[in-house]
N, C-alpha and C positions, 0 to 999 in steps of 0.2 A: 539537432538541437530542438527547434520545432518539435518532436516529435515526444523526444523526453518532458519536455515543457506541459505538453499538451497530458500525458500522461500524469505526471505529477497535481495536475490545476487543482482539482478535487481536494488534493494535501496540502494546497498555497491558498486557497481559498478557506478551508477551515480554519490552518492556523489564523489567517486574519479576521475574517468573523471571531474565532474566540480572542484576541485581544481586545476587537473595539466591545465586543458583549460584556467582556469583564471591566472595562474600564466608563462602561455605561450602563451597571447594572438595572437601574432600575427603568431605564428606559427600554433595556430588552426584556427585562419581565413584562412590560405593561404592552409590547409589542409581540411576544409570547405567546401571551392571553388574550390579545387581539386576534388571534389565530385560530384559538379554541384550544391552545397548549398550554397553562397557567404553570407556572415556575415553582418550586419549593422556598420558601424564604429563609429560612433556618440560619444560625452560626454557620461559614463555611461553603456553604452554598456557591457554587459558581455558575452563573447564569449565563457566560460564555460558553459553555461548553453544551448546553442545546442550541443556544443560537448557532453554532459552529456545525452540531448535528447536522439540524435541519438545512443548513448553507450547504452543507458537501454532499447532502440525499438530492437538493436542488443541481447541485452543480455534476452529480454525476448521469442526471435525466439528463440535462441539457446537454452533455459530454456524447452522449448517443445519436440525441436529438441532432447533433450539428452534424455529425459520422451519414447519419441519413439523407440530411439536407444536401449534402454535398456528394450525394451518391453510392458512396462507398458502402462495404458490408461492416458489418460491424461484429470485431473480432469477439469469439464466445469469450475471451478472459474478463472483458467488458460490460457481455451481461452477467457473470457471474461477479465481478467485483461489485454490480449496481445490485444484484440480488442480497449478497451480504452485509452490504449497508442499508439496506432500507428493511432488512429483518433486525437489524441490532440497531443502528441508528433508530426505528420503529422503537422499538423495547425498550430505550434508552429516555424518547422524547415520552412513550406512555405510562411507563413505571416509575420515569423521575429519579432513571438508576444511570450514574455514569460507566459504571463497570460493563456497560455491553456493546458501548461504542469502545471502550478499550480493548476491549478482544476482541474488537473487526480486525484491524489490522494480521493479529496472532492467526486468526482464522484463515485469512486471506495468505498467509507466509506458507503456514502448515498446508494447505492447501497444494500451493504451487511445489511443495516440499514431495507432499503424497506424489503427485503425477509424473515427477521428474523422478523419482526414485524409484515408483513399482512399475515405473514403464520397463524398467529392467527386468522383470520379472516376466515380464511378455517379449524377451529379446529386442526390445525397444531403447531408442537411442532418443529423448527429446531435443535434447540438446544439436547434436546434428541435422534431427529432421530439421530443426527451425532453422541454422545456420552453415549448413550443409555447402549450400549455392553459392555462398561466400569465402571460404577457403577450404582448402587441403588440407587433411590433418590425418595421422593415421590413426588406426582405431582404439588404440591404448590412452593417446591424446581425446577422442572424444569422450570414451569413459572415464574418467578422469575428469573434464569439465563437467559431464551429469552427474557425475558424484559429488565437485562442490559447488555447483548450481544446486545441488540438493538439498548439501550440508547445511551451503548459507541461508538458505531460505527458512530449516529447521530451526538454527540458532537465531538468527532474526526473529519469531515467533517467540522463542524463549524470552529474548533480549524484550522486547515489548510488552512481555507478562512484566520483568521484571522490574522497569521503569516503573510502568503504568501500578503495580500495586503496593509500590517500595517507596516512591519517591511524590510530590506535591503532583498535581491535574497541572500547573504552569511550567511544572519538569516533563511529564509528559507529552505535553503539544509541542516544546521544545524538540522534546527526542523523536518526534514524531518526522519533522518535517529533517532538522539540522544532522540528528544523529543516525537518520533513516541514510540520510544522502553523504553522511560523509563514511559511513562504512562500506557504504554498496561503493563507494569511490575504490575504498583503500582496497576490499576485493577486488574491482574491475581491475584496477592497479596490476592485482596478485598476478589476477589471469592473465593480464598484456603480456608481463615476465615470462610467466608457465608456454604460454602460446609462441614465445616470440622461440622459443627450444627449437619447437617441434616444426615452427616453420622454415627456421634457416638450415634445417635438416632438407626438406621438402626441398627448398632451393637448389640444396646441393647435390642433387639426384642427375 
């Protein structure tokens, strides 16, 4: 729990910066520009959503920073997730364009998407390697999981193009954080079911 918790902060911390940003707008503009980041004023404008930026580029330095602190290595998915937000989160707070923190997310899905799926193409299993040490499965069963550990990560990426350029910037930090966590649920879900076949086979050997 800890561990998903710890993973998610970055995503529980933006969503709450962008509510108190937008419910305070002009205080986070003049806090903004305090910075050397001056805000756009315009109709429509949501000034939560660079405060939010800059909070989750903050929050995933420090996310590292504590990994360090406390000894440990720090898994590459972590510099790679802190690489993509602070190239888009960057571009987002310098161009004054929200559209490139919206497709961190997409980036970051597609991503995980590529590696689990062309690992096959090199007779590679990711899925196993990561979770190998942890159960018996035979090998039809772990192909089968990298394939919708693939799938979902593919459609997740879609799913968040289509929020994010379909529906309000308050819908998507919504879906960002609630709708993120309740599908990756209802898949976990899928998978217990799928897994639970293959291992009362195992069992019965």
């Amino acid at each position: 729990m800890k561990k998903v918790l710890f993973d998610l902060f970055p995503v529980i911390i933006f969503f709450i910066a962008y509510k108190i940003g937008d419910a305070n707008a002009e205080a986070t503009r003049a806090f903004m520009s305090g910075l050397g980041l001056p805000q756009p004023t315009g109709t429509g404008e949501k000034p939560g959503i660079y405060l939010a930026t800059l909070v989750a580029i903050a929050a995933s330095v420090g996310q590292i920073g504590w990994v360090k602190l406390r000894g440990h290595a720090v898994e590459t998915m972590m510099w790679v997730s802190l690489g993509i937000i602070v190239v888009f989160g960057g571009a987002t707070l310098w161009l004054h364009d929200e559209s490139f923190i919206k497709w961190k997310p997409t980036v970051l899905y597609w991503l995980f998407a590529g590696i689990i799926l062309g690992s096959t193409l090199f007779g590679r299993n990711v899925i196993k390697s990561v979770m190998g040490t942890q159960m018996e499965l035979p090998d039809k069963a772990w192909n089968l999981m990298n394939l919708s550990w693939g799938g979902f990560f593919a459609f997740m990426g879609v799913a968040n193009l289509f929020v994010a350029f379909n529906f309000s910037t308050d819908d998507w930090v919504n879906f960002k954080l609630f709708g993120s966590m309740g599908l990756m649920l209802v898949f976990v879900i899928g998978q217990s079911m799928m897994l639970n076949k293959y291992l009362d086979k195992e069992d019965n050997k």
